[in-house]
C-alpha positions, 0 to 999 in steps of 0.5 A: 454820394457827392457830386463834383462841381463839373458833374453838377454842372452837366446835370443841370445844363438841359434844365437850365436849357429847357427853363430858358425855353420855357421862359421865352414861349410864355413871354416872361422875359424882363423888358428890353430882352430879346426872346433868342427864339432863332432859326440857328439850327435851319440856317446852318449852310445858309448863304445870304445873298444881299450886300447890306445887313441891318442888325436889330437885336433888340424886341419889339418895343424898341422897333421904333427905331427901325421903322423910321429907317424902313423908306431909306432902307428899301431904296438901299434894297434895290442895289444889291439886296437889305436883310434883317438879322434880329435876335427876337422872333417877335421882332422879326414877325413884325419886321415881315409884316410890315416890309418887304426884307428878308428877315432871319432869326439868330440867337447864337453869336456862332451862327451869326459869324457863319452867316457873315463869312459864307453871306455877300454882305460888305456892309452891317448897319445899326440903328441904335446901341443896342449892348447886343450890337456886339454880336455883330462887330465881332465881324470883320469882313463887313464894313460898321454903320451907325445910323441912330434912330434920332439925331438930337442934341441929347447926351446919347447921340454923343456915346462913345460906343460910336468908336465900335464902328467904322462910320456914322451917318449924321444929319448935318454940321451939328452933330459933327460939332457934336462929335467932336466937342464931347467924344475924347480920342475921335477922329470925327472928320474921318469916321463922320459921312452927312446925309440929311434926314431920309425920314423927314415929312414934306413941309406942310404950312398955313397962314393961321397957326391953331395946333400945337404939337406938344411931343414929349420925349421919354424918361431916360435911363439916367440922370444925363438924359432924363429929358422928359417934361411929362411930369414937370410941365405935362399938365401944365403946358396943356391947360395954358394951350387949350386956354389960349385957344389952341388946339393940342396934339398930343404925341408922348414918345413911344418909350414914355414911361415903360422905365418908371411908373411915375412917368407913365401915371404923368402920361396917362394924365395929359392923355386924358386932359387932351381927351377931354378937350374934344374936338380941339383935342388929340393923342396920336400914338401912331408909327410915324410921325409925319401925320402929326408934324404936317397937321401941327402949326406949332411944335413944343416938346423937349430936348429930342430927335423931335426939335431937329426933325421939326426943322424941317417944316419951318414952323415956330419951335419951343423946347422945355427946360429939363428939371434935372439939372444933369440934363443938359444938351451934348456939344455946342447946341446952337438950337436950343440957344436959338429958340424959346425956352419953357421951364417948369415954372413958366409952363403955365404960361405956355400959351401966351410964350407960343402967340409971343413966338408966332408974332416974332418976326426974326423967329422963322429966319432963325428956323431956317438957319438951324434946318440947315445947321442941323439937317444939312440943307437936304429934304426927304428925296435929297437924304434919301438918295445920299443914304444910298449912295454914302452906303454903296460908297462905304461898300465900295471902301471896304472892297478896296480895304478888304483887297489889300488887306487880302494881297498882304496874306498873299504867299510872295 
């Protein structure tokens, strides 16, 4: 006897259903997707009582770029509450292990809806573009922030996905020259607020410079952003440092290599080049970063949130040259115009391009400028406290749209 099309369909569904439970307990899901483990079915009337959510969809291999916002979230936390929506139970383990926020599972987009429309929340953060950060925009009674994880002069700090949202939190004057030099049909000027970096480690100097922090970032997901100097310059860049008497630490990007093998053979290289310098070597895979920027006296890394964030000790900088050539800084990037250069066939000649950059003596004014062209002129405490009060702002806007919005439904 056959079995129409529809029929089928039904008969399949609850073995479809229990194959994808089943795929998600074992683990066996292909990396960068969430494990959709949710707790939709306890929190059918649930009302969430905080004023600001923080979307993060995404599993724990991304979370890198959640932690780096935990400090600027939980001052945030004390007006009016944070939550943390996630799509991954592994995610949210973590997340409530390491903070304080309350954390919910949601797997289904209906659910979410719910959530918002019965919930106080006024405004939905995101850190990253994630393609399920979706799921939250569908809202609209919320106001959007775009936070990124990073602020950098890479082709993806300039998506055009930005138009998903209400606003973006940047740095400083540089990405909104950024902005407004790569995205087509953008008004930067009105969706753009400046807060500084909240995450940036007190600024830690000393007269002699003996470390140097070799951060190599990533390998992209494509031509455009494949940054990393790992395979071209890894090798290289270590043996010229530690010959010329420096000391290396050691920090490859969280993601280096989980997208290409090749990638992580490179890595695991310099690892054990670092490693096997002893004491005057050192990997540091560590959350946050702050240890290694305060215990480095010098930073040479690639095109990356690292060189921007690095500003902020005022110490010497140089950045690689990528080796693709698609791989060029977004927008007018007055920072990689301004400070030494490394590519490939100089990088055995790392050592000596460093001493030359410590004993140039326009190289810190240079610095100095570009902390305040890229960071906007605020320290940790000064990006924090405008975090918090750009968010109650934005909070505050979308009250107002939202009255007006409501009395135009109004009956006469």
């Amino acid at each position: 006897m056959s079995v129409d099309r529809r029929t089928r369909s039904a008969l399949l569904a609850p073995l479809r259903s229990l194959a994808g439970a089943t795929i998600r307990r074992l683990g066996l899901l292909p990396g960068g997707v969430p494990d959709g483990r949710g707790d939709d079915d306890k929190l059918g009337d649930y009302v969430i009582r905080s004023e600001s959510l923080v979307f993060f969809p995404d599993p724990p291999e991304n979370l890198y770029q959640l932690r780096q916002w935990y400090g600027a979230l939980a001052e945030l936390d004390k007006y009016g509450g944070v939550t943390v929506i996630t799509q991954d139970s592994r995610t949210a383990r973590a997340v409530r292990e390491e903070t304080d926020f309350e954390v919910l599972i949601v797997a289904r987009n209906r659910t979410f809806a719910g959530l918002v429309d019965r919930g106080n929340a006024k405004i939905a953060i995101y850190v990253g573009h994630a393609n399920n950060n979706m799921v939250g925009l569908r809202s609209t009674g919320v106001a959007h922030i775009f936070l990124a994880h990073g602020d950098s002069d890479k082709s993806v700090s300039v998506s055009n996905q930005v138009k998903g949202f209400d606003f973006t939190f940047v740095a400083g004057p540089a990405a909104i020259e950024r902005y407004a030099a790569e995205v087509l049909f953008f008004d930067a000027a009105r969706h753009l607020r400046v807060i500084g970096r909240p995450q940036l480690p007190e600024r830690v100097s000393r007269d002699e410079a003996r470390v140097v922090l070799y951060a190599p970032t990533w390998e992209g997901s494509q031509e455009t952003n494949a940054y990393s100097s790992v395979i071209s310059h890894g090798e290289a860049i270590v043996r010229s440092l530690l010959a010329s008497g420096f000391s290396v630490l050691y920090r490859p990007h969280p993601r280096l290599g989980v997208s290409d093998r090749r990638y992580r053979e490179a890595d695991q290289a310099v690892r054990a080049l670092v490693t096997a310098a002893g004491e005057h070597g050192e990997v540091d895979t560590s959350a946050d970063q702050t240890d290694a920027m305060q215990r480095a006296d010098v930073l040479v890394t690639d095109i990356s949130a690292m060189s921007s964030d690095w500003l902020s000790q005022r110490k010497p900088l140089l950045v690689t040259v990528p080796v693709t050539p698609q791989a060029v800084p977004a927008g007018p990037s007055r920072l990689h115009m301004t400070v030494p250069r490394i590519d490939a066939t100089q990088a055995v000649g790392t050592g000596e391009l460093v001493r030359q950059t410590i004993a140039d003596p326009t190289h810190l004014n240079d610095i100095e400028e570009l902390a305040h062209h890229y960071l906007g002129g605020l320290n940790a405490a000064e990006a924090t406290e405008a975090f918090v009060r750009t968010c109650r702002e934005v909070a505050q806007e979308r009250d107002r749209e939202r009255a007006v919005k409501q009395s135009g439904h109004a009956s006469p």
